[in-house]
Backbone as CSV, one residue per row, in Angstrom:
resi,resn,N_x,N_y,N_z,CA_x,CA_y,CA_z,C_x,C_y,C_z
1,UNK,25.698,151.186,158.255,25.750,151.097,156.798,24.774,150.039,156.285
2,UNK,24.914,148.992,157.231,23.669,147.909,156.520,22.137,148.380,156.633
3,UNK,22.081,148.720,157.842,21.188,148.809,158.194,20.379,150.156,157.302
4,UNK,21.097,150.793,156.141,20.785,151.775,155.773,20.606,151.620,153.860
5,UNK,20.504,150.056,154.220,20.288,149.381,152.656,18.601,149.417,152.182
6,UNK,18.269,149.395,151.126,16.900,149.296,150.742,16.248,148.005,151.320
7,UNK,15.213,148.038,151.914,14.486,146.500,152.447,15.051,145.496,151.425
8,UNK,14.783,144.978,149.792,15.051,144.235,149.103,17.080,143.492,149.632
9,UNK,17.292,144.601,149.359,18.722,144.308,149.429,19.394,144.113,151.234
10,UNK,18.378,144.777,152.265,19.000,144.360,153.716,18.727,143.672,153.917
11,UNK,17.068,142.693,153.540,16.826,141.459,154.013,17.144,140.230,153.299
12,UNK,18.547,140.403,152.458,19.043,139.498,151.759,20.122,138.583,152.982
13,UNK,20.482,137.492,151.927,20.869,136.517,152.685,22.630,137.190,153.320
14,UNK,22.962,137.582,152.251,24.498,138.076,152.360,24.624,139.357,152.724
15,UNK,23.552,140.409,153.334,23.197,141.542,154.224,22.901,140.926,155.594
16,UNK,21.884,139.854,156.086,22.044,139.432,157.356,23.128,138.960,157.636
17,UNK,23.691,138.101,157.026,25.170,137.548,157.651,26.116,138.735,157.531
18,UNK,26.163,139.793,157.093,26.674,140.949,157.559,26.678,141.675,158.724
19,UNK,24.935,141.599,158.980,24.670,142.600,160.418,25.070,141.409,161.146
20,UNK,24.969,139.757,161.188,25.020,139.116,162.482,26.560,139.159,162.563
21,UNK,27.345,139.088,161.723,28.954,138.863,162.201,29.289,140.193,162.792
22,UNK,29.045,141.768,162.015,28.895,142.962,162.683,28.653,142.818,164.509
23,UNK,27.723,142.029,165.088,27.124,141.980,166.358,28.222,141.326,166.676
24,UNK,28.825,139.993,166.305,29.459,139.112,167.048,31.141,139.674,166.906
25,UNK,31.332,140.895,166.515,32.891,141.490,166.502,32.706,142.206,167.464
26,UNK,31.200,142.779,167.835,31.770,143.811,168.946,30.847,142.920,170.757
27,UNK,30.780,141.560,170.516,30.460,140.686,171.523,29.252,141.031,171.881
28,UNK,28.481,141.042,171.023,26.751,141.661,171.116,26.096,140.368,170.970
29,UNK,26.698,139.482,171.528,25.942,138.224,170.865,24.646,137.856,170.784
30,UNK,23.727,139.003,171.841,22.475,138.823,172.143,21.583,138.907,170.156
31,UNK,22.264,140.260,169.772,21.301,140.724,168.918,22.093,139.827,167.795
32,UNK,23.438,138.759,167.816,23.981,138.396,167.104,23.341,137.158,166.694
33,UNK,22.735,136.397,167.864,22.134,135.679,167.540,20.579,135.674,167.223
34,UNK,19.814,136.737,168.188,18.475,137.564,167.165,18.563,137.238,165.002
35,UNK,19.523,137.619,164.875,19.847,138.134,163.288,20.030,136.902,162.965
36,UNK,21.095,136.098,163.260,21.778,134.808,162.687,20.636,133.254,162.785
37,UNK,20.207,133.229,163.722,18.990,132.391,164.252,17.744,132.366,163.274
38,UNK,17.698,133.884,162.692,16.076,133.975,161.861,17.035,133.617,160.253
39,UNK,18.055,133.864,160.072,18.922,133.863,158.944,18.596,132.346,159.063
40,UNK,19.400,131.476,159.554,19.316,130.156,159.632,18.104,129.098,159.477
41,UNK,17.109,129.348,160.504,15.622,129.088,160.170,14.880,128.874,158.750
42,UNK,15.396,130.757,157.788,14.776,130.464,156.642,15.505,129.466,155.540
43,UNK,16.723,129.877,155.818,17.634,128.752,155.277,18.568,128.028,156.177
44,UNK,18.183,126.455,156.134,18.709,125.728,156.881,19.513,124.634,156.322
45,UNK,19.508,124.739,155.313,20.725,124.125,154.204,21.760,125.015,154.566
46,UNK,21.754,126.087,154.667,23.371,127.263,154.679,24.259,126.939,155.735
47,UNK,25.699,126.444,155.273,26.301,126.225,156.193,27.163,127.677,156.140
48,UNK,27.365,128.701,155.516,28.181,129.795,155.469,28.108,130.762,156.591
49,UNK,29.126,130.837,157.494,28.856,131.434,158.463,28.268,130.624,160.112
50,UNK,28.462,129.552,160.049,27.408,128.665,160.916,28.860,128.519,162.093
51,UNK,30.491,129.166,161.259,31.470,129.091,162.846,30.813,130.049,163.368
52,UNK,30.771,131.057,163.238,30.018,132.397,163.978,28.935,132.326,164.426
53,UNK,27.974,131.350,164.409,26.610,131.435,165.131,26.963,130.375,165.587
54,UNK,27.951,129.081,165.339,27.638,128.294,166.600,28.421,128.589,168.141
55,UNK,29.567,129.873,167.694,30.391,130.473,168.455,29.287,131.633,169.337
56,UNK,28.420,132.381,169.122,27.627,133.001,169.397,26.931,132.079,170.047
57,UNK,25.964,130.993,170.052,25.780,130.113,171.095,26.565,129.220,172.034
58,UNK,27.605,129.466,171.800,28.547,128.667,172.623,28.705,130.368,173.682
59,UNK,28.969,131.381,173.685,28.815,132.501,174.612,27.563,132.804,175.246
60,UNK,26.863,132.058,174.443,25.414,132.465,175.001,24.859,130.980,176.103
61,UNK,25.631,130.400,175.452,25.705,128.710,176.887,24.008,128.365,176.429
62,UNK,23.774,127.948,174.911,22.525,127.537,174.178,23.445,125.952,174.080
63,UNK,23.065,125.502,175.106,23.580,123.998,174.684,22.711,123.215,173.810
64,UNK,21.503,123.307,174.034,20.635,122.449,173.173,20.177,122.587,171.242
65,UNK,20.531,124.102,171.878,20.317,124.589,170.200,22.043,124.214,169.186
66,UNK,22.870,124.552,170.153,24.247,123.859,169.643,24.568,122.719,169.206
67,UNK,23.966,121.342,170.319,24.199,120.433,169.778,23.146,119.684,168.686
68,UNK,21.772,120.823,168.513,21.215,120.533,167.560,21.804,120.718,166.114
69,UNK,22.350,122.176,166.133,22.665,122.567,165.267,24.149,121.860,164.589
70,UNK,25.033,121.337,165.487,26.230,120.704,165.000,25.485,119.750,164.290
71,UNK,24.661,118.527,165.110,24.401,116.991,164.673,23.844,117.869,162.953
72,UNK,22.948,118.638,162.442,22.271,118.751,161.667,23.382,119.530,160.440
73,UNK,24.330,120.371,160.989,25.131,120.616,159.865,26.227,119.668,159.753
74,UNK,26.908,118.826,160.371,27.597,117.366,159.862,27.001,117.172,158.996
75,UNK,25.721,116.477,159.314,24.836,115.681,158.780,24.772,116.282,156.879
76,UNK,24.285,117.543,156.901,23.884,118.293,155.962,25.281,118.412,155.525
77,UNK,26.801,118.434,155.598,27.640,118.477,154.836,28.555,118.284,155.386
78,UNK,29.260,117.067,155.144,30.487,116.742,155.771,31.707,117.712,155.265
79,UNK,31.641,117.746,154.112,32.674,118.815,153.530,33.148,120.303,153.811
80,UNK,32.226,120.630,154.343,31.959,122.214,155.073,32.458,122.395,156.335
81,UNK,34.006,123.023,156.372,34.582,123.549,157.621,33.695,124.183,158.425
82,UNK,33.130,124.902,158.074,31.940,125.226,159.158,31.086,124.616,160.164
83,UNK,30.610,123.095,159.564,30.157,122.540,159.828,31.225,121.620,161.337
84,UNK,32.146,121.361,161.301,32.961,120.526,161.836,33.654,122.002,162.885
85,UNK,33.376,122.999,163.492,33.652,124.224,163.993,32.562,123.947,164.856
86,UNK,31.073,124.048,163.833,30.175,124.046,165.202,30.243,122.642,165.505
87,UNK,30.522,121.590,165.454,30.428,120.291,166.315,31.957,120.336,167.502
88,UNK,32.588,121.716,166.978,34.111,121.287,168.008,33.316,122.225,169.179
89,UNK,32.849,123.358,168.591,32.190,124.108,169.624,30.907,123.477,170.286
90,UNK,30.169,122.478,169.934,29.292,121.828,170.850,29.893,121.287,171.640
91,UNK,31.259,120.530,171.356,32.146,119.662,172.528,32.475,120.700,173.232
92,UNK,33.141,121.434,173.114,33.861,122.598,173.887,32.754,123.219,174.802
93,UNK,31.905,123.211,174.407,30.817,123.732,175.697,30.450,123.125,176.772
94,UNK,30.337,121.478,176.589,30.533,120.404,177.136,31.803,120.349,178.186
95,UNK,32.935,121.018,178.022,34.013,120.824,178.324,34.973,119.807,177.908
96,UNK,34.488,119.700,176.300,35.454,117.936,176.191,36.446,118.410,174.754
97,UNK,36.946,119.348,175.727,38.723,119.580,174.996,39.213,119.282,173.405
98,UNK,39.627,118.190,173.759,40.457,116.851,173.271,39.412,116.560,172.241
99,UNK,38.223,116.414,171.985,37.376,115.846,171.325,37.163,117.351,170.229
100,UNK,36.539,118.208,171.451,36.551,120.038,170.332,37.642,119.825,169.636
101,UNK,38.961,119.512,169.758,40.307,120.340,168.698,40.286,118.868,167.585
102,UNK,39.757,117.837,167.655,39.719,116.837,166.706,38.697,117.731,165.492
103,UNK,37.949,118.017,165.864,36.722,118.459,165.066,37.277,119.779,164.706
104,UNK,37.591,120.575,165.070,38.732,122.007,164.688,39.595,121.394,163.773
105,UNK,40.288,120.089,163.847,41.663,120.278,163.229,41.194,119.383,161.885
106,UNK,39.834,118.860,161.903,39.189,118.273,160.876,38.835,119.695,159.669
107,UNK,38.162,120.875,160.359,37.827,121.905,159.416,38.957,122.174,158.671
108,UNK,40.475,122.083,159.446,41.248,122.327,158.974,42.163,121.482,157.707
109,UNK,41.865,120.330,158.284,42.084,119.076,157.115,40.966,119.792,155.453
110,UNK,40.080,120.147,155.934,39.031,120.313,154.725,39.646,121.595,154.201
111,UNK,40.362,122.648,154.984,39.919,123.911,153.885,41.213,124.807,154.641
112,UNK,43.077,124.441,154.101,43.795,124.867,155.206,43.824,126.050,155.238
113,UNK,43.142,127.106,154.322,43.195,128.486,154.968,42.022,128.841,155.504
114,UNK,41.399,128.464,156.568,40.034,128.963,157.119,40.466,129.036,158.285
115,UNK,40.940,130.235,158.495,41.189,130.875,159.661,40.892,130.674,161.089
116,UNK,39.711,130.853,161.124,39.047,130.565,162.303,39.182,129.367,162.773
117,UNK,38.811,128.059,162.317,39.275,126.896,162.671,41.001,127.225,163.876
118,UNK,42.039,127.677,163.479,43.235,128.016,163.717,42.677,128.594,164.980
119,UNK,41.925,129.597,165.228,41.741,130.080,166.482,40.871,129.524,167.665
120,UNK,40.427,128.544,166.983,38.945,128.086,167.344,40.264,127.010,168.321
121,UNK,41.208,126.357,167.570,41.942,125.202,167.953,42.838,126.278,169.536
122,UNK,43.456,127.408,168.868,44.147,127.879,170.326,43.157,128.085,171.172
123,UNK,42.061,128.313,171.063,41.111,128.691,172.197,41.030,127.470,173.147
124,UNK,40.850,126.040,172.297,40.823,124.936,172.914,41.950,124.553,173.854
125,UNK,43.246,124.678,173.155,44.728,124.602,174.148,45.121,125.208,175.010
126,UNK,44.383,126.644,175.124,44.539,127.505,176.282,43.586,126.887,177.047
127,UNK,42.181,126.269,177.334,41.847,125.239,177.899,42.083,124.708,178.577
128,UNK,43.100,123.719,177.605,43.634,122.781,178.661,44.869,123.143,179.234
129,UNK,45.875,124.898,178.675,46.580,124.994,179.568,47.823,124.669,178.833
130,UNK,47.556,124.654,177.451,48.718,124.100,176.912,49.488,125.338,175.621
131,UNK,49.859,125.884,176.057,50.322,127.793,175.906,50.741,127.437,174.371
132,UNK,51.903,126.576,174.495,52.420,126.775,173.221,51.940,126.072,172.224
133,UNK,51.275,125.141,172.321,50.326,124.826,170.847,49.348,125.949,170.626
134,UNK,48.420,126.698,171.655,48.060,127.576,171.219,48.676,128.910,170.720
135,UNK,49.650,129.246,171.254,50.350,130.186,170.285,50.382,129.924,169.352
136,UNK,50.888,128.584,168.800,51.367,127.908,167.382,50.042,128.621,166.718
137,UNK,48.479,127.923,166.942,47.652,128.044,166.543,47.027,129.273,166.322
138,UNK,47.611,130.431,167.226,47.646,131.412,166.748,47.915,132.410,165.601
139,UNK,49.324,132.098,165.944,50.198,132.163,164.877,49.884,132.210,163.542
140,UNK,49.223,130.608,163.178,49.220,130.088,162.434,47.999,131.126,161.236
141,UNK,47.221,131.042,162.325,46.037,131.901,161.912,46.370,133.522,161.093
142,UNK,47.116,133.975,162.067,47.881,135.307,161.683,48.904,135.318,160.218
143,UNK,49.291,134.398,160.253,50.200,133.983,159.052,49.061,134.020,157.719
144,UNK,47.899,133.609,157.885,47.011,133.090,157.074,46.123,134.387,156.812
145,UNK,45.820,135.336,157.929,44.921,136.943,157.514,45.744,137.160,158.966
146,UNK,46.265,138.446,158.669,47.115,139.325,159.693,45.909,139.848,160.256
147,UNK,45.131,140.434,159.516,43.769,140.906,160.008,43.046,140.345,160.724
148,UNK,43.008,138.714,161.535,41.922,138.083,162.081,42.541,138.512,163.763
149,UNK,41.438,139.509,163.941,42.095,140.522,165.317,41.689,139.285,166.400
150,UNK,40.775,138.040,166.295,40.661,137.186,167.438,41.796,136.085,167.984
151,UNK,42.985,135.996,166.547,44.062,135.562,166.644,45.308,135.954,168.174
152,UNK,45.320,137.871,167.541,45.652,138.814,168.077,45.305,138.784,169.751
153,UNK,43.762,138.747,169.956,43.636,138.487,170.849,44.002,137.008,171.877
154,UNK,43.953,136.036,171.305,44.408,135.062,171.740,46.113,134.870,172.232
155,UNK,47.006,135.557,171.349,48.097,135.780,171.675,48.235,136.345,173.127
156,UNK,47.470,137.998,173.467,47.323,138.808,174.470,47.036,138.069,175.324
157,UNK,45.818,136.827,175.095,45.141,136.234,176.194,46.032,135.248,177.000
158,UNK,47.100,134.618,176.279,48.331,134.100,176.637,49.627,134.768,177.562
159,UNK,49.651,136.038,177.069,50.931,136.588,177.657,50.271,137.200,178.983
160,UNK,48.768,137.525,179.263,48.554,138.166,180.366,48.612,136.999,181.381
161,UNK,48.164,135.809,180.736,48.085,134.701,181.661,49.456,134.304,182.383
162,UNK,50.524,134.421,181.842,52.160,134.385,182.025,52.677,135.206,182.634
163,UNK,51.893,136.937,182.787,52.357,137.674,183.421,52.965,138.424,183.055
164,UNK,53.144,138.515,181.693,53.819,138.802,180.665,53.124,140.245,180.208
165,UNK,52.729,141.563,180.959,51.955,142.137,180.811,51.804,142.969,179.622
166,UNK,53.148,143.060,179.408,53.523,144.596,178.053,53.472,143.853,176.827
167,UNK,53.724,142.386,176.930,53.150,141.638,175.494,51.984,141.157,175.362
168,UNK,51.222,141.379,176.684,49.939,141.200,176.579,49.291,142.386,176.060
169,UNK,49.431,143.798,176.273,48.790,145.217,175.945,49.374,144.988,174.526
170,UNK,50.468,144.398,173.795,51.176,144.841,172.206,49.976,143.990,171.599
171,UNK,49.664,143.148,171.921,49.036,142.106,171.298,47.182,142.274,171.447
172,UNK,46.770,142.867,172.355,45.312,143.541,172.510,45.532,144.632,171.789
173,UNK,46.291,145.406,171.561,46.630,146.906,171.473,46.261,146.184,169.250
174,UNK,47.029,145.049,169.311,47.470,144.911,167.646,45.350,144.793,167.562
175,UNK,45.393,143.891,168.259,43.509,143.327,167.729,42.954,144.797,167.777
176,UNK,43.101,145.668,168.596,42.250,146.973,168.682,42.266,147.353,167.522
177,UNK,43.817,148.038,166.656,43.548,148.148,165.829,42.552,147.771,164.743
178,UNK,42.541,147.126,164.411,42.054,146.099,163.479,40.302,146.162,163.779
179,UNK,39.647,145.900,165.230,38.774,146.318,165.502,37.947,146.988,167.161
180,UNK,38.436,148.370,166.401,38.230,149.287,167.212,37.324,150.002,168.171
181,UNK,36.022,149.284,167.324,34.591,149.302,168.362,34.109,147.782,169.190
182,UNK,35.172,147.375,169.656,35.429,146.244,170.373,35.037,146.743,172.140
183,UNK,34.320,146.887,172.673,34.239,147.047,174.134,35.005,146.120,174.778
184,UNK,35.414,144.954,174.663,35.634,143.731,175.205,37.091,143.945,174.791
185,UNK,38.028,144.777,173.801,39.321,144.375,173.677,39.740,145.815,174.244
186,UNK,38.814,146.677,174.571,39.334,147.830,175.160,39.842,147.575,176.905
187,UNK,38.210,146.736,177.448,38.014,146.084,178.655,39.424,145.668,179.138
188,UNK,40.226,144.323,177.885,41.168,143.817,178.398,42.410,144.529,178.351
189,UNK,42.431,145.975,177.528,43.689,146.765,177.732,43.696,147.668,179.081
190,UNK,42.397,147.479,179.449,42.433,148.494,180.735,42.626,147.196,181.780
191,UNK,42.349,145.928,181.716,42.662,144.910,182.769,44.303,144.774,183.027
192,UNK,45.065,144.705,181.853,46.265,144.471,181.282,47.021,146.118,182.377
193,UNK,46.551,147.180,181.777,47.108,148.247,182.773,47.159,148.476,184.084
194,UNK,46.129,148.043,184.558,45.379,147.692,185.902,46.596,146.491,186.703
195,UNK,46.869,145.685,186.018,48.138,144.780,186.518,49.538,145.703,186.765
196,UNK,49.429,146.783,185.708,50.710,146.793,185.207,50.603,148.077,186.348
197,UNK,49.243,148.535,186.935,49.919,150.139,188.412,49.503,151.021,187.352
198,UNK,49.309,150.982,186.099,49.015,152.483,185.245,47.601,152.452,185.358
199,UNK,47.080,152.986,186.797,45.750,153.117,186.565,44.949,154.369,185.924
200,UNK,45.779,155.110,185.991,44.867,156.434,185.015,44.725,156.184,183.386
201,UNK,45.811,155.087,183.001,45.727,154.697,181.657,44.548,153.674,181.504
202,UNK,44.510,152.889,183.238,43.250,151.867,183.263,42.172,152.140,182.953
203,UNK,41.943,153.113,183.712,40.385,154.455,183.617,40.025,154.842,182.444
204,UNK,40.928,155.154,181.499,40.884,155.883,180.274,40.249,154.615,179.428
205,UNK,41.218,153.643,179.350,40.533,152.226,178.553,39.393,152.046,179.036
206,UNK,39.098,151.770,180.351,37.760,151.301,180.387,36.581,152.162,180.372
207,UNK,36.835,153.369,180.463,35.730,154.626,179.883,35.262,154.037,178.833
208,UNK,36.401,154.039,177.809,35.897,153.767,176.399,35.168,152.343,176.406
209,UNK,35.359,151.584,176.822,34.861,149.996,177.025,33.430,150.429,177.202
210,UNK,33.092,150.921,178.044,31.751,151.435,179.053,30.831,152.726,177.818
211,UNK,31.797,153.243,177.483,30.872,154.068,176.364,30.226,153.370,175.202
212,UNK,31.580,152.325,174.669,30.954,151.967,173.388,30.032,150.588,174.073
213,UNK,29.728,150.236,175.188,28.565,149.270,175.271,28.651,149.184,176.667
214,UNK,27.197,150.077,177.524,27.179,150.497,178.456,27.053,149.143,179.266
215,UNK,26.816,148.552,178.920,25.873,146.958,179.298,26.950,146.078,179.477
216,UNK,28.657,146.321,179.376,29.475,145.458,180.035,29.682,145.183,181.075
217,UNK,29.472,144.534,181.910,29.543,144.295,183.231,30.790,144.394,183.968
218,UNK,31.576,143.444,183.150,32.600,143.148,183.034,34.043,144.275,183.425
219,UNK,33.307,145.207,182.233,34.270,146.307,182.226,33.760,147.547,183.290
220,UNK,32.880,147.778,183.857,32.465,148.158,184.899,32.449,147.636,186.188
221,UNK,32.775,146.839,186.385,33.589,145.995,187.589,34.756,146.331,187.816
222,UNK,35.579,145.965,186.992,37.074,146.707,186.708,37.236,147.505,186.940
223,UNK,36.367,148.514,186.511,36.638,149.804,187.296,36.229,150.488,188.553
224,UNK,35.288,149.631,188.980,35.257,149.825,190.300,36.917,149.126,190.944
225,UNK,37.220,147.868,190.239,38.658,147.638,190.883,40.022,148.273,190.944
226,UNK,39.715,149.270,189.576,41.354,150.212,189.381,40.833,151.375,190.938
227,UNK,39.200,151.957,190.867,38.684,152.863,191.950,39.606,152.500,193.091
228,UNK,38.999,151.190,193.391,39.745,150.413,195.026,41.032,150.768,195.223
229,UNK,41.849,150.083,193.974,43.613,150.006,194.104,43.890,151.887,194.164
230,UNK,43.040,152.468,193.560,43.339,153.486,193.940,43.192,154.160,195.362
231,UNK,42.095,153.791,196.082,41.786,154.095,197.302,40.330,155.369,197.344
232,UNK,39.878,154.939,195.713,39.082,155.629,196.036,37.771,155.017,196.194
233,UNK,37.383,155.196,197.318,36.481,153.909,197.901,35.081,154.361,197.766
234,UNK,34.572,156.042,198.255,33.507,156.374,197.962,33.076,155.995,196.447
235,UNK,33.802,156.533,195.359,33.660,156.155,193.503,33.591,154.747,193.522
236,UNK,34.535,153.980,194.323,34.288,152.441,193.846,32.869,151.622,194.437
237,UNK,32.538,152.681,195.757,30.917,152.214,195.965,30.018,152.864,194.658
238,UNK,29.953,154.153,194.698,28.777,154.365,193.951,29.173,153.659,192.429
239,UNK,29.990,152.770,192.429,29.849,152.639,190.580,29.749,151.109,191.004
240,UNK,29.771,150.451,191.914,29.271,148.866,192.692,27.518,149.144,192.432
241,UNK,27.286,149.998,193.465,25.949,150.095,193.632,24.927,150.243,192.294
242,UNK,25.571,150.831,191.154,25.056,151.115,189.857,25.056,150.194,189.398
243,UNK,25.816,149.439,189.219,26.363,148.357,188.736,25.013,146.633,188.914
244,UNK,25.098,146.850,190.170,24.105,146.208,191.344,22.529,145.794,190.263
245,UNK,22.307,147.032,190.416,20.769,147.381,189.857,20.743,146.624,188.582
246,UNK,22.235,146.562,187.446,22.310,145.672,186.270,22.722,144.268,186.291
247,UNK,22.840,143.887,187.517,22.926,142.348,187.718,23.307,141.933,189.156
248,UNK,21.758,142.082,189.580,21.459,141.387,191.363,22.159,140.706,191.701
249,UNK,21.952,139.664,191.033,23.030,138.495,191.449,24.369,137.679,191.638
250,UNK,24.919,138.780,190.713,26.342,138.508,190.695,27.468,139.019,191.682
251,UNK,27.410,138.154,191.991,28.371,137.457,193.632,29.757,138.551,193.455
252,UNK,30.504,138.660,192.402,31.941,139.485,192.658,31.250,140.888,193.067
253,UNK,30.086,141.430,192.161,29.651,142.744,193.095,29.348,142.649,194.671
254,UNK,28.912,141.798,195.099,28.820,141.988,196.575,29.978,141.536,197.173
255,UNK,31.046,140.791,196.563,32.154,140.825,197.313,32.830,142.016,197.580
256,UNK,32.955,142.782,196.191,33.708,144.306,196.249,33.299,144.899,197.033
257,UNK,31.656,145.089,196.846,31.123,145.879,197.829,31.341,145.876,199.214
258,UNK,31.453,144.441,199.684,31.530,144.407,201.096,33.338,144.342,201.464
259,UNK,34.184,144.341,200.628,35.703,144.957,200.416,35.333,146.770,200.712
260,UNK,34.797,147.151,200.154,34.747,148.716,200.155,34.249,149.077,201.232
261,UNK,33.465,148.469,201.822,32.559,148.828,202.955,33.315,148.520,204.367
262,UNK,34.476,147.666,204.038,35.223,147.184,205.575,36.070,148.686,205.159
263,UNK,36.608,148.347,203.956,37.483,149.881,203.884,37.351,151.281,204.622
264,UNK,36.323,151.542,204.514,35.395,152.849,204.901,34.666,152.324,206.623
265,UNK,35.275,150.956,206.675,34.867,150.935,208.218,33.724,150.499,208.448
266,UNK,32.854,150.192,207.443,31.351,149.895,207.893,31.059,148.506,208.408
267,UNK,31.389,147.593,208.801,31.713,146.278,208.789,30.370,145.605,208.955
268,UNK,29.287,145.947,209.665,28.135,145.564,209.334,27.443,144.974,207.811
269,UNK,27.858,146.584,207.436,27.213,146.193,205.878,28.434,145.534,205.008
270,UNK,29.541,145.713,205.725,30.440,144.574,205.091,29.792,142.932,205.140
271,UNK,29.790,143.138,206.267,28.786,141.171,206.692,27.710,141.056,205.625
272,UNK,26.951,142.023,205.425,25.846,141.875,204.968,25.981,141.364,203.037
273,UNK,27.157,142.537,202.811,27.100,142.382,201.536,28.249,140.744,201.695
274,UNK,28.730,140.359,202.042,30.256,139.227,201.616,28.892,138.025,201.868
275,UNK,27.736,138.015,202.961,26.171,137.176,202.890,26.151,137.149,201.289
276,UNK,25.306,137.671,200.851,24.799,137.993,199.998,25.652,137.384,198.442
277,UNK,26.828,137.545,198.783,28.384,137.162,197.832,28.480,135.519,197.939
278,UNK,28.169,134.859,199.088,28.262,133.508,199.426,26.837,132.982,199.280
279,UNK,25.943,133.747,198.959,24.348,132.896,198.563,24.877,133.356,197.297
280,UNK,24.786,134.313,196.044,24.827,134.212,194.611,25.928,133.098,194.291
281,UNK,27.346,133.176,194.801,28.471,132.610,194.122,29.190,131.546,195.319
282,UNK,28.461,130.083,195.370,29.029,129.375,196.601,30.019,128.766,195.747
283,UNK,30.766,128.940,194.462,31.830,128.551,193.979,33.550,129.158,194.906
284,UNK,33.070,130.772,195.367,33.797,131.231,195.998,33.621,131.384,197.665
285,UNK,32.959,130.361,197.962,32.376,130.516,199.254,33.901,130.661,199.880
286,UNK,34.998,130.127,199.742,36.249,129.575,200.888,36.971,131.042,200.711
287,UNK,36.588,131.907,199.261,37.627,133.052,199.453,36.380,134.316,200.525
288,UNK,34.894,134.117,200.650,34.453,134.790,200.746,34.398,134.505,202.501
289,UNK,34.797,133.531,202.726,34.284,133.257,204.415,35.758,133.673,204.757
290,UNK,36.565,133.893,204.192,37.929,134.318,204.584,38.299,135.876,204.923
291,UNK,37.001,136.498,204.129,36.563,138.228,204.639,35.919,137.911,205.266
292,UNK,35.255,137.274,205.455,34.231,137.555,206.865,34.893,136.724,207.939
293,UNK,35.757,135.648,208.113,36.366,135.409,209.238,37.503,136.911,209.753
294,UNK,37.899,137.561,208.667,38.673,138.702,208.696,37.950,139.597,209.833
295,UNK,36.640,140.244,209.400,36.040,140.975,210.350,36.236,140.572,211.666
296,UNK,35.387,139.005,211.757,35.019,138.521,212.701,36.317,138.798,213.594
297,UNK,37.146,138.751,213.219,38.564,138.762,213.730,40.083,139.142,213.416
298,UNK,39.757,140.480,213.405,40.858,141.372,212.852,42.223,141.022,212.669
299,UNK,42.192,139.967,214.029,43.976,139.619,213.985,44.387,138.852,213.492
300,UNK,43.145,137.908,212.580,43.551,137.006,211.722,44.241,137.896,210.220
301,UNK,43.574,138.881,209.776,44.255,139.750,208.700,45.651,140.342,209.009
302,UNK,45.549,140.965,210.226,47.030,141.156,210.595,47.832,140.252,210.809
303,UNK,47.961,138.793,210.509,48.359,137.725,210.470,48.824,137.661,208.989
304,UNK,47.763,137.470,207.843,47.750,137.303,206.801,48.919,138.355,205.769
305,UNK,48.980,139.715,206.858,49.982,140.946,205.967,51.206,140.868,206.469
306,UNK,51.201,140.015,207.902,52.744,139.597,207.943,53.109,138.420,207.024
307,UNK,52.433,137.888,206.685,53.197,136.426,205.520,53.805,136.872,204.932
């Protein structure tokens, strides 16, 4: 629809901040910040909209442009919740918690129905792990626009963490509504099923995840994982191997892969790929030398399924 405005009127100020928030609902942050970045540039007085692009660089892990951009919108207006969002989100990228939800709960001192602030704060408490202030903060948000589906999601993001699976799907299921060309909230209803053993309902969600933005990784992983739990090992290779070609380096694909490949018996190219899993991702080196001590020695796994 924007994009189908007369030049005069699409390359207006309140038409770009249309298409860039458009990008950043359905986690496009690439082209979100393309749009929002040249928006900003020409006007750099505008703090309207600056939670959403400093949130868009905080996914995009632009530390330098973040903490440019916080120091310069403080600076440019103390009064502007926006402004005090992107300085919680420069901390928060940082990892400094406690310092992000001061600066969140400041936007909120300035302007108590600005929503986002509210979510911006549970995002921080789930963080550190601290469930029920972020619910609160959830909540709180929801109370304020029923409609802010990232609220919604934050709730879900809570109950799956608890284990809590069927209030985790009510609560992704509520944000879907609300916004429906979401790849990323479809992703987590098919993760959510995937826990719950309904894998044909898994498949179905993450089709749709994978249609409306082929380029999730995320959600194409997953489904190579509902493939596995299913046992279907040939499908869970060829959709690894596809997968592969859209991001070399990422270590959980060659773990699966070399999971699928002991499956089917190949144990060679099992070694080869769980290698390959421990050079991209030496964060998981201790779970990955634990398949390959497996090979090395079968009776250590038959050890592991009697526990």
């Amino acid at each position: 629809m924007i994009r189908e405005l007369p030049d005069p009127h699409f390359f207006s100020d309140w038409a770009q901040q249309q298409l860039g928030r458009a990008y950043f609902e359905i986690a496009d942050y690439k082209e979100a910040y393309d749009v929002m970045s040249n928006l900003y540039k020409k006007k750099p007085q505008r703090t309207t909209g600056l939670d959403l692009y400093s949130t868009t660089l905080w996914h995009l892990k632009k530390q330098v442009e973040l903490s440019f951009l916080a120091q310069k919108a403080t600076d440019l207006n103390k009064l502007a919740p926006e402004a005090w969002c992107a300085a919680g989100n420069c901390f928060s990228l940082h990892g400094e918690h406690d310092i992000a939800l001061s600066f969140f709960q400041r936007a909120i001192q300035l302007n108590s129905a600005f929503v986002y602030a509210y979510t911006l704060s549970g995002h921080e408490y789930v963080a550190n792990e601290d469930y029920e202030k972020a619910a609160n903060c959830y909540r709180h948000a929801i109370r304020v626009d029923p409609r802010h589906y990232n609220a919604w999601y934050g709730l879900g993001t809570i109950c799956y963490r608890q284990e809590k699976y069927e209030f985790a799907r009510y609560h992704f299921e509520r944000a879907l509504q609300i916004n429906p060309n979401s790849s990323m909230l479809h992703y987590l209803v098919g993760v959510v099923m995937h826990s719950m053993k309904r894998y044909n309902e898994a498949l179905q969600k993450l089709k749709v995840a994978i249609d409306l933005q082929p380029l999730n990784l995320q959600a194409r992983i997953q489904r190579a994982n509902v493939l596995i739990s299913q046992e279907q090992f040939h499908a869970a290779r060829d959709d690894l191997l596809d997968v592969r070609d859209l991001a070399p380096q990422e270590s959980s694909i060659y773990y699966l892969l070399g999971q699928v490949s002991k499956k089917l018996n190949n144990m060679d190219e099992a070694m080869q790929y769980y290698t390959k899993a421990c050079l991209f991702g030496p964060k998981n080196e201790p779970m990955i030398k634990t398949a390959i001590n497996e090979i090395q020695d079968p009776q250590l796994e038959h050890e592991v399924l009697l526990m």
